[in-house]
RODO-2510 file (C-alpha; in nm, 4 decimals, decimal comma):
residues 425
     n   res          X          Y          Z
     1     x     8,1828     1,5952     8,1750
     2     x     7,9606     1,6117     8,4830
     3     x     7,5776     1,6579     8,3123
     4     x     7,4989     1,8259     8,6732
     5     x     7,6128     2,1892     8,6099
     6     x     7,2995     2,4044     8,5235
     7     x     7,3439     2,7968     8,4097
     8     x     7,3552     3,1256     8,6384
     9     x     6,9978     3,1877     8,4889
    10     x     6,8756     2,8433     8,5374
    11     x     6,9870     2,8905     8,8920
    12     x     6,8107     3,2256     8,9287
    13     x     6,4430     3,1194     8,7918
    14     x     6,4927     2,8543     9,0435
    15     x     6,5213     3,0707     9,3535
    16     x     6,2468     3,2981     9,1522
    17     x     6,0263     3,0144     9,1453
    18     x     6,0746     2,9069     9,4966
    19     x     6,0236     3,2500     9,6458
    20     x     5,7974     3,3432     9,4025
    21     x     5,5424     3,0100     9,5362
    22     x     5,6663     3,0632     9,9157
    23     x     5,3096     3,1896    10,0880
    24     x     5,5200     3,3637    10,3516
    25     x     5,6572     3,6002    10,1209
    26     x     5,3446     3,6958     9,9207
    27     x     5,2111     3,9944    10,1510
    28     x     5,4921     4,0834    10,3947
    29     x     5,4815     4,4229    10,6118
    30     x     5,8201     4,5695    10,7407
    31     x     5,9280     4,9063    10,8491
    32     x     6,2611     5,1103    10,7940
    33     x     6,4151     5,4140    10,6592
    34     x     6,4103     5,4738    10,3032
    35     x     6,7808     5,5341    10,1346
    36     x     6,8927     5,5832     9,7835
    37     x     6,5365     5,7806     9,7018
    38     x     6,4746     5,7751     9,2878
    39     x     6,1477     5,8982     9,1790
    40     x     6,1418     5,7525     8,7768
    41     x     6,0362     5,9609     8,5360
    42     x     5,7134     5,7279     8,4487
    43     x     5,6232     5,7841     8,8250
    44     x     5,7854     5,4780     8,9485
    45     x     5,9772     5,4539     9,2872
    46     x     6,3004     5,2864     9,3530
    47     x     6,4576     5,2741     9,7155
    48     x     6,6040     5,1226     9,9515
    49     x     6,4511     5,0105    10,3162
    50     x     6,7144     4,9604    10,5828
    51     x     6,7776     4,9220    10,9677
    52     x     7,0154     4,8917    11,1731
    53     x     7,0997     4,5258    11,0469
    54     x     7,0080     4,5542    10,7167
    55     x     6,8753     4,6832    10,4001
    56     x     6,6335     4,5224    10,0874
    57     x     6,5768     4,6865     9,7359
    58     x     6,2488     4,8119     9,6472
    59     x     5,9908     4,9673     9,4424
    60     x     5,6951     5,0789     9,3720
    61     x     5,5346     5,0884     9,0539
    62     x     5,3629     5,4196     8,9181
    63     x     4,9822     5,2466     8,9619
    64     x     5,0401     5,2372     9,3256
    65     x     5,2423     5,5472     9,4076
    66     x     4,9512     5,7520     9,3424
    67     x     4,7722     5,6638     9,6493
    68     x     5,0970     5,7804     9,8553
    69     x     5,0209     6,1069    10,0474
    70     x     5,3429     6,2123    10,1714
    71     x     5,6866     6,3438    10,0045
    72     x     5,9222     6,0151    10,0387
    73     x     6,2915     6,1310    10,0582
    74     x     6,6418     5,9883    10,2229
    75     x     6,5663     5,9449    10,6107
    76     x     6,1972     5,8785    10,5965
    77     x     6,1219     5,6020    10,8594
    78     x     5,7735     5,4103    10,6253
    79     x     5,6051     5,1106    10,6800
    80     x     5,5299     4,8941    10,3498
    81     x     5,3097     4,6732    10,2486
    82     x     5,4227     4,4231     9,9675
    83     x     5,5575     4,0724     9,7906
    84     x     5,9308     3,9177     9,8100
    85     x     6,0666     3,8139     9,4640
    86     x     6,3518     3,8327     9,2859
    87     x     6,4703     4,0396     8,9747
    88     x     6,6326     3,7902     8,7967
    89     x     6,8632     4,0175     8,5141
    90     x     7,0722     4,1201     8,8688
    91     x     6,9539     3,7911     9,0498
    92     x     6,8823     4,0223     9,3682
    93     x     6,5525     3,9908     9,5629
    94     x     6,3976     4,2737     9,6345
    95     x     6,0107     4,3621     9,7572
    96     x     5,7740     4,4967     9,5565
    97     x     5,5478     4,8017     9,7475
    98     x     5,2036     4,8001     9,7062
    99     x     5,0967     5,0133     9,9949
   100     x     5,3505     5,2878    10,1789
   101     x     5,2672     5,4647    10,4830
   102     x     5,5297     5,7013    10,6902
   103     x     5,6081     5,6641    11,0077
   104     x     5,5954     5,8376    11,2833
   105     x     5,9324     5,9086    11,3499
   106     x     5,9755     6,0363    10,9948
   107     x     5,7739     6,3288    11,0002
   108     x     6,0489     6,4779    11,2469
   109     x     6,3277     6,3335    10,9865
   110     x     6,1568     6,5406    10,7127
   111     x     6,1204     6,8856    10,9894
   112     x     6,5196     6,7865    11,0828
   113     x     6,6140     6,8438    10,7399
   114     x     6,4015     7,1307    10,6531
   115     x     6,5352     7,3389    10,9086
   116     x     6,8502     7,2075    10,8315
   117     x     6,8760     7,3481    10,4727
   118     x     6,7172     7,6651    10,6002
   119     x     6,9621     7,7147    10,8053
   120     x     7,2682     7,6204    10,5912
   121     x     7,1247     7,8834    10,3273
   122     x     7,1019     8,1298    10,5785
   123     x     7,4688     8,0575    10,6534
   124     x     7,4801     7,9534    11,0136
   125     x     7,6518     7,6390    10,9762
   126     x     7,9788     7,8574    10,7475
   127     x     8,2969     7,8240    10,9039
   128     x     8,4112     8,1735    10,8563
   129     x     8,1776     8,2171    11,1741
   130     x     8,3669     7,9316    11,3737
   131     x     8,5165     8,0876    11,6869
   132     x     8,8386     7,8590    11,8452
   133     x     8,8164     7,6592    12,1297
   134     x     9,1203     7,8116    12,3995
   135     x     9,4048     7,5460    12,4082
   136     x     9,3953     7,6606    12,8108
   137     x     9,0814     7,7532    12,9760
   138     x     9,0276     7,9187    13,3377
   139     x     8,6628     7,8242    13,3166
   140     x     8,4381     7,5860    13,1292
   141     x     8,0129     7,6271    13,1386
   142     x     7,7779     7,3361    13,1123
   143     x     7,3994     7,3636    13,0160
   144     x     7,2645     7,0155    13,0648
   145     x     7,0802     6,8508    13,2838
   146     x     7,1589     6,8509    13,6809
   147     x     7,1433     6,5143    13,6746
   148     x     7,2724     6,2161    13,4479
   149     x     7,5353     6,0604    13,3152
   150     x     7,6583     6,3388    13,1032
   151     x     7,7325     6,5988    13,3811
   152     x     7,9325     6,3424    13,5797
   153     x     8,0674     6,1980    13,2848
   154     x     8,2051     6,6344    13,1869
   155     x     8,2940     6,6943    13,5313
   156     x     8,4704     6,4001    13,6055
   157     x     8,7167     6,3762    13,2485
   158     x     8,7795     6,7880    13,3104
   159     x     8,8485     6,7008    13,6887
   160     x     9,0969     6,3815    13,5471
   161     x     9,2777     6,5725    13,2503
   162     x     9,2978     6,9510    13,3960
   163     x     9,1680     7,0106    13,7616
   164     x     9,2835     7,3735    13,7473
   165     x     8,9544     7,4932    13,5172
   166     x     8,7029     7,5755    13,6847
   167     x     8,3135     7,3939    13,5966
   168     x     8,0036     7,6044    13,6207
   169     x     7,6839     7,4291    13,5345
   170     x     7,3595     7,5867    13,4681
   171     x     7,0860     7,3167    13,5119
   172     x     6,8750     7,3012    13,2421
   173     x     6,5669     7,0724    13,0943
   174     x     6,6792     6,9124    12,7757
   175     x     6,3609     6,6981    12,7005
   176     x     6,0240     6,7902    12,6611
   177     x     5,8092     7,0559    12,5246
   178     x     5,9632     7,3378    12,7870
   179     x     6,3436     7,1673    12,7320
   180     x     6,3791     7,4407    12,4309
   181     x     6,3392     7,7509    12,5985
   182     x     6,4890     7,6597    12,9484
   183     x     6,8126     7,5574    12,6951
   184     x     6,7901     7,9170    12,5198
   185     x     6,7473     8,0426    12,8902
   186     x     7,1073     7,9431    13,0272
   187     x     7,2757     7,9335    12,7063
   188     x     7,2235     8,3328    12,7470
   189     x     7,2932     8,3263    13,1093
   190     x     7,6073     8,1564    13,0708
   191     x     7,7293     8,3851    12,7603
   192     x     7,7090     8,6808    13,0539
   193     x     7,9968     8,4665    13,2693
   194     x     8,3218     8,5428    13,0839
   195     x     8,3537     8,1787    13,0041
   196     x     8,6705     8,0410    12,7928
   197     x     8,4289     7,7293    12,6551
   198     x     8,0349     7,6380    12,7172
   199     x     7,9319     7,2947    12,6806
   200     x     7,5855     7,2324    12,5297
   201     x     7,4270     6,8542    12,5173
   202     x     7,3143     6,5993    12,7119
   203     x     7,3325     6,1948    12,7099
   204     x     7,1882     5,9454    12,4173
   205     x     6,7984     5,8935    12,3632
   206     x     6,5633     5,8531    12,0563
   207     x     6,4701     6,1405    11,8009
   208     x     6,2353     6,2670    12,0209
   209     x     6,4329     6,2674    12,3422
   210     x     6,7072     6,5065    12,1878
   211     x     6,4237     6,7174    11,9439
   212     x     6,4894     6,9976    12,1850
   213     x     6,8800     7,0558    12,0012
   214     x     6,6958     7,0502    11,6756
   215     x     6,4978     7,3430    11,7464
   216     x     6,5022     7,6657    11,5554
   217     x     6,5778     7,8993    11,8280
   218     x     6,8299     7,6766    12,0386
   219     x     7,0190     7,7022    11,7217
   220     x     7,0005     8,0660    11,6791
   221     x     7,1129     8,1126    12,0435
   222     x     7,4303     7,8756    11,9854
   223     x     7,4802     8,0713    11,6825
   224     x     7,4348     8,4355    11,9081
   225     x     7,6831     8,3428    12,2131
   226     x     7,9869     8,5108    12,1864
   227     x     8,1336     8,1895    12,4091
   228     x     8,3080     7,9544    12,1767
   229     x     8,0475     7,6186    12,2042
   230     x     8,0796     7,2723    12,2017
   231     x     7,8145     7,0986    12,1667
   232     x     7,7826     6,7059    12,2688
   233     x     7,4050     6,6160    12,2040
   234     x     7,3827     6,1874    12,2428
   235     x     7,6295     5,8986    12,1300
   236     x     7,8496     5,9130    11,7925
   237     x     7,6022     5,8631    11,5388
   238     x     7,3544     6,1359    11,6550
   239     x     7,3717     6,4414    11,4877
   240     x     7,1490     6,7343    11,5502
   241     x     7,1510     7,1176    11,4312
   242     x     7,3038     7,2169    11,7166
   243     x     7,5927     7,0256    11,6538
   244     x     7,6184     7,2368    11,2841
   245     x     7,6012     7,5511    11,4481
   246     x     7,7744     7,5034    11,7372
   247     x     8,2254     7,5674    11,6920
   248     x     8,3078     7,2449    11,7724
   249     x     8,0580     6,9434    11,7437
   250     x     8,2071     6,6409    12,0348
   251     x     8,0553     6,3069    11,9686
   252     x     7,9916     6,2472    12,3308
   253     x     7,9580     6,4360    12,6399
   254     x     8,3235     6,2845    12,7856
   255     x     8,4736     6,4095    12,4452
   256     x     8,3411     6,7854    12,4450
   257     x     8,5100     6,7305    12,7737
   258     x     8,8254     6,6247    12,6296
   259     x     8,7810     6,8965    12,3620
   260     x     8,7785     7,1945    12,6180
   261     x     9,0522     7,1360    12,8431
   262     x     9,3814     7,0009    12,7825
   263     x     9,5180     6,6751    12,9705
   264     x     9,7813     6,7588    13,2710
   265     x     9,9686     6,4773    13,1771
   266     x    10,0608     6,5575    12,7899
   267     x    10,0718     6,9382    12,9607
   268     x    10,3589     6,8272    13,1473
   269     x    10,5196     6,6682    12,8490
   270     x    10,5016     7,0050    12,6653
   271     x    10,6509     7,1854    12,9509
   272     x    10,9193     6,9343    13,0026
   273     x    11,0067     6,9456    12,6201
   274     x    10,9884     7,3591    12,6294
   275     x    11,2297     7,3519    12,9197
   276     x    11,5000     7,1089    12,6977
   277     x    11,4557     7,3168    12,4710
   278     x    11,4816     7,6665    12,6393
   279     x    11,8199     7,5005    12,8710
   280     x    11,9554     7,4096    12,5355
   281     x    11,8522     7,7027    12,3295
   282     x    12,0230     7,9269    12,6343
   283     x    12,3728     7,7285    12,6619
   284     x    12,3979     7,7527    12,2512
   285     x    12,3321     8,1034    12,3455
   286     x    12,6178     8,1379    12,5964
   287     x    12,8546     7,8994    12,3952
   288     x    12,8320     8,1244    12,1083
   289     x    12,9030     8,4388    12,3083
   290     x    13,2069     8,2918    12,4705
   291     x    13,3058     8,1877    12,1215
   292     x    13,2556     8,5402    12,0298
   293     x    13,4455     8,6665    12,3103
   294     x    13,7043     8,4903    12,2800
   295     x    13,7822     8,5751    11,9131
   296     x    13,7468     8,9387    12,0411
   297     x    14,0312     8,8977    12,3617
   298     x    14,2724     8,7354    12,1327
   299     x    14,2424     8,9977    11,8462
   300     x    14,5259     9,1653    11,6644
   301     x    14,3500     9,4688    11,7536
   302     x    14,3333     9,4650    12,1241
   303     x    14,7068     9,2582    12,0710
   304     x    14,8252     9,5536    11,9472
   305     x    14,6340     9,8468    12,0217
   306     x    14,8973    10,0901    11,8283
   307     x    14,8151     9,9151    11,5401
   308     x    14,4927    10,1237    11,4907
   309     x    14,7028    10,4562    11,5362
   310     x    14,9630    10,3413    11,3055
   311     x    14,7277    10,2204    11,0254
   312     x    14,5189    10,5680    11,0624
   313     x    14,8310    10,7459    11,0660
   314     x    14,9809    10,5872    10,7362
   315     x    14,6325    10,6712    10,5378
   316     x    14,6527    11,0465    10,7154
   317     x    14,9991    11,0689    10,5355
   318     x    14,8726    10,9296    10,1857
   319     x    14,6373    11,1660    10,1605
   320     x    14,8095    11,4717    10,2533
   321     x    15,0715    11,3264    10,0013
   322     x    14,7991    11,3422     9,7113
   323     x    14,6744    11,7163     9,8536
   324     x    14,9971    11,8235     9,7797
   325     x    15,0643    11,6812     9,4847
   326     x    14,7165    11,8254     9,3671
   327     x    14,8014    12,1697     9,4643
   328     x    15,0995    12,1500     9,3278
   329     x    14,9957    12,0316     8,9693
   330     x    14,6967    12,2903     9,0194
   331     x    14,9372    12,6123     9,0507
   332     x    15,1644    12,5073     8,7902
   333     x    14,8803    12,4570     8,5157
   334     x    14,7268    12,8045     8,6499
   335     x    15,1158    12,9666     8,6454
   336     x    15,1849    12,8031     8,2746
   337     x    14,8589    12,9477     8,1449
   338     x    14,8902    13,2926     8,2939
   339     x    15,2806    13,2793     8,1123
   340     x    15,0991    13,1965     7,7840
   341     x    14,8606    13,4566     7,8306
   342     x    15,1287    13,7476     7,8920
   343     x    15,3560    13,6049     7,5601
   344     x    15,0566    13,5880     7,3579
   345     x    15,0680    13,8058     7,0049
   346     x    14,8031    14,0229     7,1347
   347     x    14,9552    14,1941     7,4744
   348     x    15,3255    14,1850     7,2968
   349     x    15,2107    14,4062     6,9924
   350     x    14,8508    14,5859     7,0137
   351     x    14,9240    14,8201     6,7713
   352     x    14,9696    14,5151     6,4803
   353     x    14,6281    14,4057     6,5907
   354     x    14,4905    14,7852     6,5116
   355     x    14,6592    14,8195     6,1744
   356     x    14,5238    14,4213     6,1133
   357     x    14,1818    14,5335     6,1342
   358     x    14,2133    14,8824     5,9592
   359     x    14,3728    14,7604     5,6767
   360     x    14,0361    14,4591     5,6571
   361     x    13,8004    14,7607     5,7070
   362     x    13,9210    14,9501     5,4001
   363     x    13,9534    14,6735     5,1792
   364     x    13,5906    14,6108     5,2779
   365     x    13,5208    14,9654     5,1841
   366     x    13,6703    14,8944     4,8536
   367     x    13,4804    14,6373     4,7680
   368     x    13,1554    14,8387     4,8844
   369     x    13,2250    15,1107     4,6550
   370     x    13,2939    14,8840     4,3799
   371     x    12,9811    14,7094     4,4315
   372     x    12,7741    15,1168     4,4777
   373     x    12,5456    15,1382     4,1905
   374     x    12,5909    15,5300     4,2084
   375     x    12,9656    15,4646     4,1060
   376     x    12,8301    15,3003     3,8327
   377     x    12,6218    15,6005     3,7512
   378     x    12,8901    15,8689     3,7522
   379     x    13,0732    15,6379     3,4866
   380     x    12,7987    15,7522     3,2233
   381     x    12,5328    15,4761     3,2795
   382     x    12,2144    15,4923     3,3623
   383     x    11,9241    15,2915     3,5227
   384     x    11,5553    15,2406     3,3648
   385     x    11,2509    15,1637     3,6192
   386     x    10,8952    15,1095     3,5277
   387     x    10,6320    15,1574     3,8274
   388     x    10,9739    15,1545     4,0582
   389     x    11,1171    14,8065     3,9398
   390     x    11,4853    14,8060     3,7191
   391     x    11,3854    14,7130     3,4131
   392     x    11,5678    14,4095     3,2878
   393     x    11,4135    14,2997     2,9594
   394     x    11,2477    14,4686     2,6918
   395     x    10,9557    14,2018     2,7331
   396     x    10,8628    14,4338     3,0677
   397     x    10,7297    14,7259     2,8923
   398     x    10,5562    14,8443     2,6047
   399     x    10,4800    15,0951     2,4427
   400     x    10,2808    15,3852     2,5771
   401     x    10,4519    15,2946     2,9320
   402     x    10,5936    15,5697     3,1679
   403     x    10,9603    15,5147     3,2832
   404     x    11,1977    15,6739     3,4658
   405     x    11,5538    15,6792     3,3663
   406     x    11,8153    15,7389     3,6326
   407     x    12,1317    15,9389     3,6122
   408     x    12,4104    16,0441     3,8424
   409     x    12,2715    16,3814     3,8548
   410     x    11,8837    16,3139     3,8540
   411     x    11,5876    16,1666     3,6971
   412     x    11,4452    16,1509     3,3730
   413     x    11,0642    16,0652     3,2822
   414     x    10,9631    15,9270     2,9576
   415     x    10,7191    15,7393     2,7517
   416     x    10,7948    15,4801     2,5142
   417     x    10,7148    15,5702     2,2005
   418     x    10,8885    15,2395     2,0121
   419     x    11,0748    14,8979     2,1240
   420     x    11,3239    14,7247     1,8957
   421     x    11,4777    14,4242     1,9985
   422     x    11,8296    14,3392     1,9523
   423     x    11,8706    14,1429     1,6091
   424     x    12,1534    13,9965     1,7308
   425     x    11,9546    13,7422     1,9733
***
């Protein structure tokens, strides 16, 4: 076995020690823009510096983040004071900050983003207030600058892809302290045009050079125009409010260009591909018709036109058929009943039905007089009432009570002067 192989940690206190000893590395300054911004909760920072090349871990211990006097956060371009060493659990070098001071550049980072958020809240950035770009405009407006690369570079790539629109530009400042309100200034002016699209930008620079798009009331006035706006502030990786306000944000002046107006040449392909369609969607049209007609000219109906007649004439016939027979049936039920109704018992002997209903009546009357109480009466009986009520049982007087006794030829009153009950019960 080859003695030579040392471990991953061996290896890493190695490079510790070497960078660690290397004088170069004990105090180095570099400046960047802090990414990955964690503020620990025993006051220590961790980040990340980076550039355009590249990026180093760092942090900064609670002892010395006291003495910083800004708010760090993602964007802010710092310079840093500190020593190179490596952390050897990860085996990654990183610098340790002693001293941190912001740049420049970064206080308009930390004004960018303010606004930003303030304006997101608000809801100026929300799609629901997006207004389309027309596929085919008449007239496209430019606020730039009258000179530069990004009005020739608009003019020419809407004069190349659709030479039929119409460019208006309204020359404006779009640097400096006065660039703000000379852009506000024409985007207004231009909104009064009856425009299809308004272009709003103007070539690359630094932060500074294109601070006038990330101005509060440049965005506000994007966000006002009733003139769908694209706006193409610098190169690709620039991004300013206006481009979050604006309908359409183009990553360079050529592309809002391409954005507004379509390009003759893929116009043409459209057209061509409409009129295929529209020569083939009209002879399907005119095949099917013929198809149509041509079923209709070799009809049985138009064959044989009598046909209709005879077919109408045969279902006349049927039905009269069945109104017959219906009337028919009809006075024969009506003629059978009226037949029943003059044989019936009652109109061939009335006088039956008379005796019928006498002889009922006085065996009703029979009964009735059977039934009369008063009958009963002239027989020799009587009937007893006390205070008006027949009097049933002997338990429903007593003695001393008043009664009257009832007879076929009047009324008796008495008084009970005894009761005796029947020894037979």
């Amino acid at each position: 076995m080859n003695n030579n192989y040392i471990s991953v940690g061996a290896l890493t206190r190695y490079i510790k020690y070497k960078i660690d000893n290397d004088v170069n590395l004990q105090e180095v300054y570099i400046k960047g823009e802090i990414s990955n911004f964690k503020r620990h909760s025993r006051g220590h920072f961790y980040f990340t510096i980076k550039d355009e090349e590249s990026r180093i871990n760092a942090i900064m211990f609670s002892s010395q983040t006291k003495n910083v006097n800004f708010e760090p956060m993602d964007g802010t371009k710092v310079l840093v004071k500190g020593r190179i060493s490596v952390f050897e659990q990860t085996g990654n070098y990183q610098i340790y900050v002693s001293e941190m001071m912001e740049d420049g550049v970064g206080n308009l980072y930390a004004l960018y983003e303010k606004l930003k958020q303030d304006l997101k809240k608000e809801g100026l950035f929300d799609e629901s207030h997006k207004k389309k770009i027309p596929l085919i405009p008449s007239r496209v407006g430019v606020v730039t600058a009258p000179t530069g690369a990004a009005i020739r570079d608009i003019i020419s790539t809407i004069n190349r892809r659709y030479p039929l629109c119409e460019v208006i530009l309204f020359p404006s400042l779009v640097q400096g302290k006065e660039a703000k309100d000379d852009i506000v200034k024409n985007i207004k002016l231009a909104d009064t045009y009856n425009l299809d699209t308004l272009i709003v930008g103007r070539g690359g620079g630094s932060i500074e050079d294109l601070w006038a798009f990330n101005e509060e009331i440049v965005a506000r006035a994007i966000y006002e125009c009733k003139t769908p706006v694209i706006s193409a502030v610098g190169h690709e990786v620039d991004f300013t409010i206006a481009d979050f306000v604006s309908d359409v944000r183009a990553a360079t002046p050529t592309g809002a260009a391409e954005i507004a107006v379509p390009d003759k040449g893929e116009l043409k392909k459209i057209i061509k591909q409409l009129e295929l369609r529209s020569s083939k969607n009209i002879n399907n049209i005119i095949n099917y018709n013929k198809t149509v007609l041509e079923k209709i000219k070799t009809s049985y109906i138009l064959k044989n036109p009598m046909s209709i007649y005879e077919i109408k004439e045969q279902k006349l016939s049927n039905i009269m058929d069945k109104l017959n027979n219906y009337i028919s049936n009809y006075m024969d039920n009506k003629k059978l009943r009226l037949d029943n109704i003059l044989s019936s018992y009652i109109l061939t002997n009335p006088t039956k039905i008379y005796e019928n209903k006498q002889n009922r009546y006085n065996h009703l009357i029979e009964k009735l007089e059977v039934l009369n109480p008063l009958n009963t009466l002239k027989r020799g009986y009587s009937i007893t009432k006390f205070n008006d009520k027949v009097i049933k049982d002997i338990k429903d007087v007593k003695v001393d009570d008043n009664i009257n006794i009832s007879l076929d030829n009047g009324n008796i009153d008495a008084k009970i002067i005894g009761i005796k009950e029947n020894i037979n019960e």
